[in-house]
C-alpha positions in Angstrom: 119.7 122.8 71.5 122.2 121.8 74.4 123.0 125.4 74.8 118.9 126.2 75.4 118.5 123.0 77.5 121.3 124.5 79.8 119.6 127.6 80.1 116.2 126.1 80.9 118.2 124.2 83.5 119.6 126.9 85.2 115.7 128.1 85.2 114.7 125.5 86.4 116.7 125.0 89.7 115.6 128.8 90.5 112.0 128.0 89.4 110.0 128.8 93.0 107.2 126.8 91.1 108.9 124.0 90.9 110.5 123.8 94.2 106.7 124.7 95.5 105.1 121.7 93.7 108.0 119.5 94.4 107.8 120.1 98.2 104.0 119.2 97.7 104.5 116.3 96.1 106.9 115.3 99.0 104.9 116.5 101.7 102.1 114.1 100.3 104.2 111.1 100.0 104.9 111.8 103.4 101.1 111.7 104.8 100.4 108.9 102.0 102.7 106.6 104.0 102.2 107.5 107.1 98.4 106.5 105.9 100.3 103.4 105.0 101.6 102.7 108.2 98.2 103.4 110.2 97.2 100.7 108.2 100.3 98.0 107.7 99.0 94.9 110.2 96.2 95.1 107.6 97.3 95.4 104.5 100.2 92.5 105.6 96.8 89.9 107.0 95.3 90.7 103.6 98.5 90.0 101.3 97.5 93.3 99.7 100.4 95.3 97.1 101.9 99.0 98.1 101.8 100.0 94.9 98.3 102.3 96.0 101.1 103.5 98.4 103.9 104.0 96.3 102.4 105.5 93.2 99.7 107.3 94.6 101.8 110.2 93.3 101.1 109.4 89.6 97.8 110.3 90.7 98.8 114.2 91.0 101.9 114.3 88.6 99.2 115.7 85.3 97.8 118.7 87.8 101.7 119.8 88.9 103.0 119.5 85.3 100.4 121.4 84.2 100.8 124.4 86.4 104.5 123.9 86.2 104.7 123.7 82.5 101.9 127.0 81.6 104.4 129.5 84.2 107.7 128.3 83.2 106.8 128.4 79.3 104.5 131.3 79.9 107.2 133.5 81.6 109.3 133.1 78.7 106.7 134.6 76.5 106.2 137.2 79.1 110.1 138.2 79.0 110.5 137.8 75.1 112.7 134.7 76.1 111.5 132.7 73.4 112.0 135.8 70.9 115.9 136.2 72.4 116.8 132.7 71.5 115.5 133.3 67.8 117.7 135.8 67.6 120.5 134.3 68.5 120.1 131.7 65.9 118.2 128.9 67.4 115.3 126.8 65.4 112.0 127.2 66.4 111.8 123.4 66.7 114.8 122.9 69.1 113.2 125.6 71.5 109.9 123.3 71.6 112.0 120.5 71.9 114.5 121.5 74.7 110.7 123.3 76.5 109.5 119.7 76.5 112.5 117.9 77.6 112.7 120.2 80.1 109.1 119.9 81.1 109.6 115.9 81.1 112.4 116.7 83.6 110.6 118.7 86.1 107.9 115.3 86.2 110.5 113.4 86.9 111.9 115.4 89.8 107.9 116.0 91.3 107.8 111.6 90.8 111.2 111.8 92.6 110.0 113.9 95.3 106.9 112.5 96.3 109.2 108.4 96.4 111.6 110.4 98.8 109.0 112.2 100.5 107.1 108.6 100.9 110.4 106.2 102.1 111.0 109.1 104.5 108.3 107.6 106.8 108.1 104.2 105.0 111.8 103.0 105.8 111.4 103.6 109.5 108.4 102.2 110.1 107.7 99.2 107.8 111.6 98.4 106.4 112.4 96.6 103.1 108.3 95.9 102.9 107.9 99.0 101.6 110.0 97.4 98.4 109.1 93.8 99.2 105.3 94.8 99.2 105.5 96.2 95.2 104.1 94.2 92.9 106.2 94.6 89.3 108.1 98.0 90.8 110.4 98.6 87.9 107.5 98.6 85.5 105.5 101.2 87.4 108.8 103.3 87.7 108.8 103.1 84.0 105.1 103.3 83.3 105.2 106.7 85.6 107.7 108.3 83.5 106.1 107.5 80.4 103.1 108.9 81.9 105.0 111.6 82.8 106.0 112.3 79.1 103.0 112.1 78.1 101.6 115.0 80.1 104.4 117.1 79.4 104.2 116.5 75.6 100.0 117.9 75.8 100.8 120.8 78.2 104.0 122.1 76.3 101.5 121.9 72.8 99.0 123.7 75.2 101.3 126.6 76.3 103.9 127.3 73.6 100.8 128.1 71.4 99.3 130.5 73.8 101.4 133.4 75.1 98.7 134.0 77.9 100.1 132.5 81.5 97.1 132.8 83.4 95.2 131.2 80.7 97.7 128.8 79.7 97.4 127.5 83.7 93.6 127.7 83.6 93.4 125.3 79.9 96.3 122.8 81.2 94.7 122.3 84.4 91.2 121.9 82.4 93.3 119.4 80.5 95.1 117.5 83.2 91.8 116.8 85.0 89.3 115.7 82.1 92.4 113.0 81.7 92.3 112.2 84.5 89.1 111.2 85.0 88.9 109.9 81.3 91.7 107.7 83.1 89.5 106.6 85.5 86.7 106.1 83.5 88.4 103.9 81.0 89.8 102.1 83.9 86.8 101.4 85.5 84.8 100.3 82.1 87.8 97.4 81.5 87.8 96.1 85.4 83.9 95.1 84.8 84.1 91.5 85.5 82.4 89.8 83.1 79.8 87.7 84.9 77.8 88.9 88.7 76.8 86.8 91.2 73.0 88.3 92.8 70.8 86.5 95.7 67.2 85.1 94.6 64.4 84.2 96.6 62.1 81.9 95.3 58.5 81.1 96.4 59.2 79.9 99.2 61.4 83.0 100.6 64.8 81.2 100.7 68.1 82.3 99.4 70.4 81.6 96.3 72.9 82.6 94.2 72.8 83.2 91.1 75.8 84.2 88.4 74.8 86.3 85.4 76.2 88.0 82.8 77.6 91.8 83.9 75.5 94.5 81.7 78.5 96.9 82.0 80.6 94.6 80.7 82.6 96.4 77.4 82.6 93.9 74.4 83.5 94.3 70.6 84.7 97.6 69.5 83.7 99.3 72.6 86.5 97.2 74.5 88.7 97.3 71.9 88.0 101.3 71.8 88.9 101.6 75.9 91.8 99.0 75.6 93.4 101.9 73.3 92.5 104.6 75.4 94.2 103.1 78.1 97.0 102.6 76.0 97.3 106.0 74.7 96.3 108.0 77.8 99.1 109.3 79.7 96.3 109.2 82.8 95.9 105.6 82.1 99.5 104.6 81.8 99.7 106.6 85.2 97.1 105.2 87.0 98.5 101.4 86.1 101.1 100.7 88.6 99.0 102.3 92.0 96.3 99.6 90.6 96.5 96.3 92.2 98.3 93.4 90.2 97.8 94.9 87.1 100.5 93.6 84.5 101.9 96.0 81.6 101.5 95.2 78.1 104.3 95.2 76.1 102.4 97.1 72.9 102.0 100.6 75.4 104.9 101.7 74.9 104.3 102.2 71.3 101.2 103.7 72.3 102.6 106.4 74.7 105.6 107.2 71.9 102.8 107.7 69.2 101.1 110.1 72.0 104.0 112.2 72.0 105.3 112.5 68.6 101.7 113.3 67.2 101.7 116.2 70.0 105.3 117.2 69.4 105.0 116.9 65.7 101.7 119.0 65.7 103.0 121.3 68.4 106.4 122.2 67.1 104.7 122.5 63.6 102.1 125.2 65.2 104.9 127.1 66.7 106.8 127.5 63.5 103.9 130.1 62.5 102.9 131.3 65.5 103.8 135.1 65.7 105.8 135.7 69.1 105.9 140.0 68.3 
């Protein structure tokens, strides 16, 4: 597998689709903090995190891995690559693995970008706030390369199976955006607070409060059944460090590596049959 991971290297750093997406994902940390900026004296009076700031770029990281992952995998259908290294005595398996790995890769350099892109602008105008300001940075580093994984594991199943590019682009993006906004669906469900406060008026027209209990708060299995999601989603585990304060549990993990091995397991178990004449 080293010798295929080398090759899908050298691919890689010639890829114009990755150099394309990661120059968008820096261009965007660049106008995300200079939104930052436009707004610092703020932010600083309201003792509000950066993390919005500084992992808004988990927020795009599923659609560029998806496009990235159907045209770099699809172009080796296209050129018989895949067919090439069978002949030359590789397993099916360790060509799914080194396409993922590689895949994983690429998300980490369009994460990478879109951090340099952002402390570009960020370092000159606000200084060490720009670290100072995260709330539990390491974790969210970590959480967005899990994430990260996880989208590459579901795209490379997506377009090893199908030897179509254009269609292998068009389901990975249909993918990356129903997680998302399963992401922040799930999200929004387990942020209900529990109990609302709502203004009265009582015969005599006056004003009071009044603290009830929230309808749209998620109890029993139903919370139980969003607390894995957001586990398990790659979209969740993305979306946790730009949230604000949010802490990470030490069971996701687990969560995210069951994600991937059932995909990779599942995938690389597909591709052993799939015909690639």
């Amino acid at each position: 597998m080293r010798k295929i991971l080398s090759a899908n290297s050298f691919r890689l750093r010639r890829s114009k689709v990755f150099w394309a997406l990661a120059g968008a994902m820096l261009a965007w940390g660049m106008i995300a903090y200079g939104m930052m900026l436009y707004n610092f004296d703020d932010l600083q009076q309201a003792g509000a995190t950066l993390n919005i700031y500084f992992f808004n770029g988990n927020l795009y990281i599923g659609a560029a891995l998806a496009i990235f992952s159907a045209f770099f995998i699809g172009q080796q259908h296209m050129e018989g690559g895949l067919r090439s290294m069978l002949t030359v005595g590789h397993s099916r398996f360790a060509i799914y693995l080194a396409n993922l790995l590689t895949c994983w890769a690429a998300g980490i350099g369009f994460l990478m970008a879109y951090w340099i892109g952002g402390l570009l602008v960020g370092l000159p105008g606000a200084g060490t706030a720009v670290f100072t300001g995260l709330h539990q940075p390491a974790q969210g580093i970590v959480w967005s390369y899990m994430a990260a994984l996880g989208y590459s594991a579901l795209f490379c199943f997506a377009a090893m199976l199908d030897s179509s590019k254009a269609r292998g682009a068009v389901v990975c993006l249909l993918l990356a955006a129903f997680l998302l906004a399963g992401g922040f669906a799930t999200r929004s469900g387990l942020d209900q607070p529990e109990f609302i406060t709502r203004f009265v008026t009582d015969d005599l027209l006056s004003f009071a409060e009044e603290t009830i209990p929230n309808p749209k708060f998620l109890q029993g299995a139903q919370r139980t059944l969003y607390e894995c999601l957001d586990a398990l989603l790659p979209s969740c585990q993305a979306l946790r460090p730009a949230m604000r304060d949010l802490d990470y549990p030490l069971s996701q993990p687990a969560w995210a590596a069951a994600w991937v091995l059932s995909l990779t397991l599942a995938g690389g178990s597909l591709f052993q049959k799939k015909n690639l004449q």
